[in-house]
C-alpha positions, 0 to 999 in steps of 0.5 A: 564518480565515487562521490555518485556512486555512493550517494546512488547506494544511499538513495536505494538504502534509504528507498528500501527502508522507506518501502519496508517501514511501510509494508510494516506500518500496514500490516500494523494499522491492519491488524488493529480491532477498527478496520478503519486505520488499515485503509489510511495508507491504500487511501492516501496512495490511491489519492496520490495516484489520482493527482499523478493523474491530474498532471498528464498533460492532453495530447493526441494520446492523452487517454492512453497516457492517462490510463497508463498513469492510473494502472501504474499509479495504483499498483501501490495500493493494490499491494496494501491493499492485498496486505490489509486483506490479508491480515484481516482474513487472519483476524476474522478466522481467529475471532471464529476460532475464540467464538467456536471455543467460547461455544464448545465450553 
């Protein structure tokens, strides 16, 4: 029992930072002057998503399991999706502010 125990705390330890380095790798790539790289990680959930999708198997409920699939699926990328938002709004207000500066000297 100590032996799962402890590989149980590893696991969750190592899931946590998985999911923090994440949420910073974002927020990084979305603070970047492209825009481009900030969509590389919604994308890839988004496409991760999809396969989850794929491998719902038919059945007499197969559009509820499906869509079920899809909306908890996809919560990932709304999230970096929301982040990716979030620091672009911070940018583009802070490009207004450099412009109204360059424009009141």
């Amino acid at each position: 029992m100590d032996f799962a125990t402890g590989l149980l705390a590893v696991t969750l330890l190592l899931s946590a930072a998985f999911l923090v380095g994440a949420i910073l790798l974002q927020i990084f790539l979305s603070r970047r002057e492209s825009r481009w790289p900030g969509l590389a990680l919604p994308a890839i959930t988004l496409l991760y998503s999809l396969v989850m999708a794929c491998n719902v198997m038919a059945g007499a409920d197969a559009w509820r399991a499906l869509l079920a699939t899809l909306a908890l699926g996809n919560i990932p990328t709304l999230v970096l999706l929301a982040i990716y938002a979030a620091c672009r709004e911070k940018r583009r207000k802070n490009s207004e502010m450099d412009k109204m500066d360059i424009h009141d000297l």
